[in-house]
TIMI-2910 file (N, C-alpha, C, CB; in pm, 1 decimal, decimal comma, always signed):
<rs>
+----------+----------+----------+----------+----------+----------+----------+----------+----------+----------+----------+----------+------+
!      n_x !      n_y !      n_z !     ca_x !     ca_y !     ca_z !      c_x !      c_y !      c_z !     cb_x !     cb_y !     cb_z ! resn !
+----------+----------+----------+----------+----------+----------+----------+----------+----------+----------+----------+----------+------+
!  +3110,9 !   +652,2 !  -1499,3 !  +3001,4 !   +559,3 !  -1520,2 !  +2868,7 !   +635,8 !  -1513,3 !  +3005,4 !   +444,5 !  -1415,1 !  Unk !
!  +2721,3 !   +610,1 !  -1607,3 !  +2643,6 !   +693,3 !  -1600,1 !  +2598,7 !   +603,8 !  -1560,8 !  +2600,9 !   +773,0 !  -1679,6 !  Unk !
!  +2452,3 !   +636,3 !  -1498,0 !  +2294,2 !   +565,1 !  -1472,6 !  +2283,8 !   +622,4 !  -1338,0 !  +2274,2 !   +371,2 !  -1473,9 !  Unk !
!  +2168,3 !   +541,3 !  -1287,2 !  +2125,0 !   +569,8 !  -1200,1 !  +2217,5 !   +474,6 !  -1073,7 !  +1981,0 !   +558,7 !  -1227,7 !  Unk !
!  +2229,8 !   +527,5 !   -935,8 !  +2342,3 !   +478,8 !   -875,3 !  +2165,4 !   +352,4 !   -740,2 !  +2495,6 !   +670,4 !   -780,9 !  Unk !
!  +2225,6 !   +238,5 !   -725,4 !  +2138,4 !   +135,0 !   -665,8 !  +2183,4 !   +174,9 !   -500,2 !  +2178,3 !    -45,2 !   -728,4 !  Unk !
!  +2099,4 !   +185,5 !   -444,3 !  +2057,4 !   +277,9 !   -258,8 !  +2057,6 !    +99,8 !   -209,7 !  +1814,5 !   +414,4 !   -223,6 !  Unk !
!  +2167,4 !    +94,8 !   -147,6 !  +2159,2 !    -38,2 !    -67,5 !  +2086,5 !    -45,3 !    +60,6 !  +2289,9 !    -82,2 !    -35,3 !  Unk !
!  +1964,7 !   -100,2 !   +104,8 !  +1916,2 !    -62,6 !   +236,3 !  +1949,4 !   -125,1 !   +363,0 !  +1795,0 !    -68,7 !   +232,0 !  Unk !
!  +1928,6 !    -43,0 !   +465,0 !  +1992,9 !   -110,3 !   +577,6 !  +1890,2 !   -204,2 !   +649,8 !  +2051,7 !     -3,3 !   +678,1 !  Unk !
!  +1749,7 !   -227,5 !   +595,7 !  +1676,4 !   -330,6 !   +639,0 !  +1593,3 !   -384,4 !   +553,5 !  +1614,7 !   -302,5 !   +736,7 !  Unk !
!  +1519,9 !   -485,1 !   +527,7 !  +1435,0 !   -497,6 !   +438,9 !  +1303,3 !   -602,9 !   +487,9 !  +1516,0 !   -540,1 !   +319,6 !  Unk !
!  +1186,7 !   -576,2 !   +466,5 !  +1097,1 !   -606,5 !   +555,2 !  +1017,5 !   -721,1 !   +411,1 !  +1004,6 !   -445,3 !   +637,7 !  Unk !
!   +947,8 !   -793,7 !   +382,1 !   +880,8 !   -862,7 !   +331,3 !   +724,0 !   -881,3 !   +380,1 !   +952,6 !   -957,1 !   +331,9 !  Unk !
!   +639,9 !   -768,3 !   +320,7 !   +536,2 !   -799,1 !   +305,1 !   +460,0 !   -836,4 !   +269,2 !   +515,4 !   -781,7 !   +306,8 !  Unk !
!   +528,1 !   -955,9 !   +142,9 !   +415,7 !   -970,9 !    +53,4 !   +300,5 !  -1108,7 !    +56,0 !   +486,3 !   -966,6 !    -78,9 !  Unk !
!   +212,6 !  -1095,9 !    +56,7 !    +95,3 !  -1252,0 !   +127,7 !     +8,1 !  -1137,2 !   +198,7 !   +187,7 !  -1415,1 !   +287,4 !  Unk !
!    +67,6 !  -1041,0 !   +268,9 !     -8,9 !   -987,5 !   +372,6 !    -81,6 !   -851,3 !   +325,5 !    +83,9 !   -965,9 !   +495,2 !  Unk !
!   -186,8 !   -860,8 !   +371,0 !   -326,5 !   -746,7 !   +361,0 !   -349,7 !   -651,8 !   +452,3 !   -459,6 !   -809,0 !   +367,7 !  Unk !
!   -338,5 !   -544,8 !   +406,7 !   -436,2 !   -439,9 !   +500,3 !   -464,7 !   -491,6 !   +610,7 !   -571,9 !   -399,6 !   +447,0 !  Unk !
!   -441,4 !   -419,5 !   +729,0 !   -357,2 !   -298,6 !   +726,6 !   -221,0 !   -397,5 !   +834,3 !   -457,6 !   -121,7 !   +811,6 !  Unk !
!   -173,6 !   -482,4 !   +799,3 !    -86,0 !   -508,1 !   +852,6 !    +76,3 !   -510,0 !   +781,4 !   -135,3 !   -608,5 !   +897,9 !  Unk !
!   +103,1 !   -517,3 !   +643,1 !   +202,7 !   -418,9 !   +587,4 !   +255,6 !   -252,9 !   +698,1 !   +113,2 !   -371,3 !   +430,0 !  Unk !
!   +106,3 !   -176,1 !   +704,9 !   +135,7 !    -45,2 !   +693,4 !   +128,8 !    -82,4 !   +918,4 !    -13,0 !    +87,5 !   +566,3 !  Unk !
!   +122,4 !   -179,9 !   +979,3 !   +152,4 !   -241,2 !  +1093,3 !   +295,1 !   -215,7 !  +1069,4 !   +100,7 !   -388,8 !  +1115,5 !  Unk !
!   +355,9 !   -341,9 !  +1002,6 !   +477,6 !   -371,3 !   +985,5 !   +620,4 !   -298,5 !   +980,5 !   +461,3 !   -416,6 !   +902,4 !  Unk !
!   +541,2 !   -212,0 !   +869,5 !   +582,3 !    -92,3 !   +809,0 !   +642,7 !    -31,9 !   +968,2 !   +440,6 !     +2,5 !   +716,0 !  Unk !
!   +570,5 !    +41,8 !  +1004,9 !   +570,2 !   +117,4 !  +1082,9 !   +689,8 !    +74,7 !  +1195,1 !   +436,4 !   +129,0 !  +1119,1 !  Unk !
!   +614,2 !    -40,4 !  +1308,1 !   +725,4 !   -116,9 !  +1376,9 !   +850,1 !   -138,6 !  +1323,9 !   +688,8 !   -232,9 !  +1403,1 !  Unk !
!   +901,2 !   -142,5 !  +1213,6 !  +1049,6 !   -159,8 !  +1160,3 !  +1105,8 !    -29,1 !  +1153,5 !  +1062,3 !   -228,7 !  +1014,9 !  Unk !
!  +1025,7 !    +56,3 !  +1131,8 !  +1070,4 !   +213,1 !  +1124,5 !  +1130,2 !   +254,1 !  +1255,7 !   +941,7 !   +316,8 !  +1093,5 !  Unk !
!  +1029,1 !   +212,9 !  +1377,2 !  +1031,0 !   +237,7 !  +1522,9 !  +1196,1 !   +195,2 !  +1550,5 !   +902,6 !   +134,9 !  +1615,2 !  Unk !
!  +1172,7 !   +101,0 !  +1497,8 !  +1323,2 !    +33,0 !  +1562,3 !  +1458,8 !    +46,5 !  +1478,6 !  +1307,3 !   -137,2 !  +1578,8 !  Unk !
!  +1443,1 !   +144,0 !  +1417,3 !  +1558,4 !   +190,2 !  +1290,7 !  +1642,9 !   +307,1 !  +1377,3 !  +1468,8 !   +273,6 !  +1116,1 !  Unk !
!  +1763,5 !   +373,5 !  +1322,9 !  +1796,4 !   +442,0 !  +1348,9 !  +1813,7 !   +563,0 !  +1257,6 !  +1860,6 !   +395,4 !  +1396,8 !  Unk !
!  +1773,5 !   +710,8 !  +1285,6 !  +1785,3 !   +800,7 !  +1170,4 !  +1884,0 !   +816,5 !  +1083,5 !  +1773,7 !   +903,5 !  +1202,6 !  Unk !
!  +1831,1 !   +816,0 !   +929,1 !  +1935,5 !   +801,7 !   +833,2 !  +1920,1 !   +656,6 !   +781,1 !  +2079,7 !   +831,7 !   +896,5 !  Unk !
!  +1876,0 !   +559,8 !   +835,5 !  +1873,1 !   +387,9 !   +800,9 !  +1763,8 !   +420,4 !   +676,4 !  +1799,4 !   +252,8 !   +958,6 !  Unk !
!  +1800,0 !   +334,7 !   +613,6 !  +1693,8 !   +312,5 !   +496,2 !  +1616,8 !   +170,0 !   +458,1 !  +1767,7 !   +347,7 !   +371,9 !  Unk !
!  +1470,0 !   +181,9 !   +484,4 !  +1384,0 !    +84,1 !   +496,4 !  +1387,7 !    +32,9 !   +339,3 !  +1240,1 !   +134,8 !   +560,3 !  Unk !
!  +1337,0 !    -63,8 !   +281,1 !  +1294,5 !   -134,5 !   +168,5 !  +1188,8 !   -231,7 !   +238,5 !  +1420,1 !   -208,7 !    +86,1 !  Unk !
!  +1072,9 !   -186,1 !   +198,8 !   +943,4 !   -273,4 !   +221,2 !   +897,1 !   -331,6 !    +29,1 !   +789,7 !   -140,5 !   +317,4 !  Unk !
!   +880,9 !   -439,7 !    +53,2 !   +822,2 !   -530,9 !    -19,5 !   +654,5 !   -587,7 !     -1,2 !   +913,3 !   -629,4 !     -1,1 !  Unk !
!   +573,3 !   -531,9 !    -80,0 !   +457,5 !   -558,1 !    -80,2 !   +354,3 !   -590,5 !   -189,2 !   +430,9 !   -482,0 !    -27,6 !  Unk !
!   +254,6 !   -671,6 !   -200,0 !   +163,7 !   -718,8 !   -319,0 !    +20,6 !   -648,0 !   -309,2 !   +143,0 !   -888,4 !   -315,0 !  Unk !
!    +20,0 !   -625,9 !   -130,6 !   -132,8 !   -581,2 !   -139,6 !   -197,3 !   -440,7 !   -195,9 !   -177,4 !   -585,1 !     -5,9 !  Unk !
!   -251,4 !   -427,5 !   -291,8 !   -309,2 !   -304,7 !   -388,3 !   -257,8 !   -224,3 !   -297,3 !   -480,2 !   -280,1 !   -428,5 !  Unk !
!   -380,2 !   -212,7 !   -182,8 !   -387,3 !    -96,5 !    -74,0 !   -236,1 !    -46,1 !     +8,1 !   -496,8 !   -156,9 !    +47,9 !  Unk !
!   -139,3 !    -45,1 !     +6,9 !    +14,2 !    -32,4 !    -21,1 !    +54,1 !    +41,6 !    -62,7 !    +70,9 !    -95,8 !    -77,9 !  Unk !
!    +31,1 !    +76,8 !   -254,6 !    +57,5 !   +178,3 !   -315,9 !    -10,4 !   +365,2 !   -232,6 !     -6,8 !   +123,5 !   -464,7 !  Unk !
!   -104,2 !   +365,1 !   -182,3 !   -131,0 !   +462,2 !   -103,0 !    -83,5 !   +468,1 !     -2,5 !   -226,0 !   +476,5 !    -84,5 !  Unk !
!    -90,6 !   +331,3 !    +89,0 !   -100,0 !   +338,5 !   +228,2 !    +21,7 !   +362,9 !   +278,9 !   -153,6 !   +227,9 !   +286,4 !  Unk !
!    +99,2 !   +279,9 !   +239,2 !   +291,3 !   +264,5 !   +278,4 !   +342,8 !   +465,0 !   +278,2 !   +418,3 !   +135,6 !    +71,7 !  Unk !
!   +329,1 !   +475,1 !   +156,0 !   +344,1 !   +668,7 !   +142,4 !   +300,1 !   +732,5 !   +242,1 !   +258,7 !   +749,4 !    +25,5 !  Unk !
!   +233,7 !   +711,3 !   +268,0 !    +99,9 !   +770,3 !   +338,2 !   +167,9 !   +763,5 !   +486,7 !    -66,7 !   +663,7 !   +315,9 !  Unk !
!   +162,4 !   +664,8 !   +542,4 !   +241,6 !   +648,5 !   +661,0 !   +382,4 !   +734,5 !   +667,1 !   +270,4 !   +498,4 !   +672,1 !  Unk !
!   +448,4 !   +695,0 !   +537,8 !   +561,5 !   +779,5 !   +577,1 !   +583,6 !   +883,2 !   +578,1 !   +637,2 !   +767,0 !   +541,4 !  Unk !
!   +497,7 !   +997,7 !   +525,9 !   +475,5 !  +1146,6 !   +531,1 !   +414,8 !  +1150,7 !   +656,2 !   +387,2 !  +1214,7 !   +414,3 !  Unk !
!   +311,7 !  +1131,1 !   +694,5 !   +226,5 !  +1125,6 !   +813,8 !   +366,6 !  +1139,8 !   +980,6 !   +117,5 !   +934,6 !   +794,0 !  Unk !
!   +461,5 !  +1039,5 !   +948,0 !   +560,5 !  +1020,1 !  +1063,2 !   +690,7 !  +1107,9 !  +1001,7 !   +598,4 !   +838,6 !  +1096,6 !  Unk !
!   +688,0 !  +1137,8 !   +900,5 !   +792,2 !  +1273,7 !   +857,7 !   +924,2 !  +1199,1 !   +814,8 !   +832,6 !  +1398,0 !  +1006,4 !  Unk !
!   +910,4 !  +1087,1 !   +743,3 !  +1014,0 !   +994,6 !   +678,8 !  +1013,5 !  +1071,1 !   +557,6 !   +979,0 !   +827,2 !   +661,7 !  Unk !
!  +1119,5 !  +1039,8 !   +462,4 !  +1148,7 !  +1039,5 !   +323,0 !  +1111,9 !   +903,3 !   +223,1 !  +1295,7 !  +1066,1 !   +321,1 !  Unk !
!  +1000,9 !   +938,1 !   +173,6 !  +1006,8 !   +809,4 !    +66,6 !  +1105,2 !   +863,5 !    -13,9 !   +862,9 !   +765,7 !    -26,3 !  Unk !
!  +1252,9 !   +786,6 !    -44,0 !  +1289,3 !   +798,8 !   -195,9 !  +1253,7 !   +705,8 !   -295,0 !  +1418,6 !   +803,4 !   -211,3 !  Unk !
!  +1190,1 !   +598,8 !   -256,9 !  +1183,8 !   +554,0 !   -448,9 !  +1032,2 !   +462,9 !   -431,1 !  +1368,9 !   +407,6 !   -531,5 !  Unk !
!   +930,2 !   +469,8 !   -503,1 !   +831,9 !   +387,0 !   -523,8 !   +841,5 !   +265,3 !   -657,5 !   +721,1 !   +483,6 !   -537,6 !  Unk !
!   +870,9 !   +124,9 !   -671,6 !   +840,4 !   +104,0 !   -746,6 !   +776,3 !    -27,5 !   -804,3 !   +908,2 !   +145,6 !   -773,8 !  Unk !
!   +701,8 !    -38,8 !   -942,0 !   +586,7 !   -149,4 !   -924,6 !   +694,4 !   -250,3 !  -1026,2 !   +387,3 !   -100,4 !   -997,0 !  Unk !
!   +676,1 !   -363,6 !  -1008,0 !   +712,0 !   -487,0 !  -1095,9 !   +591,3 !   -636,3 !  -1053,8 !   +904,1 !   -529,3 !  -1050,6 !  Unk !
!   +489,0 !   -582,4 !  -1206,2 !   +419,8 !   -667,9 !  -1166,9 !   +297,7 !   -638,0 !  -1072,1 !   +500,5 !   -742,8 !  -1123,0 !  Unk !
!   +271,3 !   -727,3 !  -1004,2 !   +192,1 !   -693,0 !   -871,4 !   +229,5 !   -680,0 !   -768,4 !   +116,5 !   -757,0 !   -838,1 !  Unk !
!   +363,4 !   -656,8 !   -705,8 !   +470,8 !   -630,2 !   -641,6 !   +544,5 !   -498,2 !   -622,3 !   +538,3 !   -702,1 !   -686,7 !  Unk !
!   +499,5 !   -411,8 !   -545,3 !   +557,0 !   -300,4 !   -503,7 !   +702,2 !   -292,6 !   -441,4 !   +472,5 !   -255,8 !   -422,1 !  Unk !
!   +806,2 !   -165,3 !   -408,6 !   +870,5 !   -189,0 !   -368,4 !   +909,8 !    -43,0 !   -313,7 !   +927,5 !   -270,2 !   -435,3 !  Unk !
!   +904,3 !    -35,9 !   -169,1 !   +913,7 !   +109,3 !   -147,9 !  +1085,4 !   +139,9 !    -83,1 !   +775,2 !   +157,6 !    -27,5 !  Unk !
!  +1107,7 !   +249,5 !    -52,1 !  +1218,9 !   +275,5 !    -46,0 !  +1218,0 !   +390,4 !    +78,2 !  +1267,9 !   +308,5 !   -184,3 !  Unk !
!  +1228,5 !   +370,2 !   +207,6 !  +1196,6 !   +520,5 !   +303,7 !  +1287,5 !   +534,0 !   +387,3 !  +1063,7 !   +532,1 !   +395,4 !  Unk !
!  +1319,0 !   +648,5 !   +390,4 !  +1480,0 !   +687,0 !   +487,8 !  +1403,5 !   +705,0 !   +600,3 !  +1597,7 !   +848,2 !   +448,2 !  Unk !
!  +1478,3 !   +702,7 !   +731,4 !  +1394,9 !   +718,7 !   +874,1 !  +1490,9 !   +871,9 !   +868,1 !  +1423,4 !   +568,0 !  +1041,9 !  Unk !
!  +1395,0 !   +959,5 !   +905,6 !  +1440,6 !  +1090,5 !   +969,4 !  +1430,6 !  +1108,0 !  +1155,1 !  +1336,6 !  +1208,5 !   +893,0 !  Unk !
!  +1505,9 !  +1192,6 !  +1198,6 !  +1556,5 !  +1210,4 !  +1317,9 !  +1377,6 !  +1276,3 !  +1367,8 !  +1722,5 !  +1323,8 !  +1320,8 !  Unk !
+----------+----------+----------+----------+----------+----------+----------+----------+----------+----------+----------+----------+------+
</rs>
């Protein structure tokens, strides 16, 4: 089978309604409480997101694997590292 293979995550957080800087709040606290190797899926609308969400997760030494937009609706993808 070809394509691309779909990363099932082990949590998924719903940010979307919510503004700066409480996503990249959210964000964060769900990470805290993950275990290394778990993979986050955050859902977000607010512009400031597309920077900020990344941003956080390099900053704390996560893996973003996948960024993506549908719409005005982001959708990030971040592995928790040890």
């Amino acid at each position: 089978m070809t394509g691309r293979r779909v990363l099932e995550p082990d949590r998924r957080l719903d940010c979307i309604g919510l503004y700066c800087p409480e996503p990249v709040f959210r964000t964060r606290i769900e990470l805290d409480r993950m275990r290394p190797g778990e993979v986050l899926e955050v859902v977000a609308d607010d512009p400031s997101a597309e920077e900020d969400i990344p941003r956080l997760a390099r900053r704390l030494g996560h893996e973003l694997l996948e960024v993506r937009r549908e719409g005005d609706r982001l959708t990030f993808l971040i592995r928790k590292r040890g």
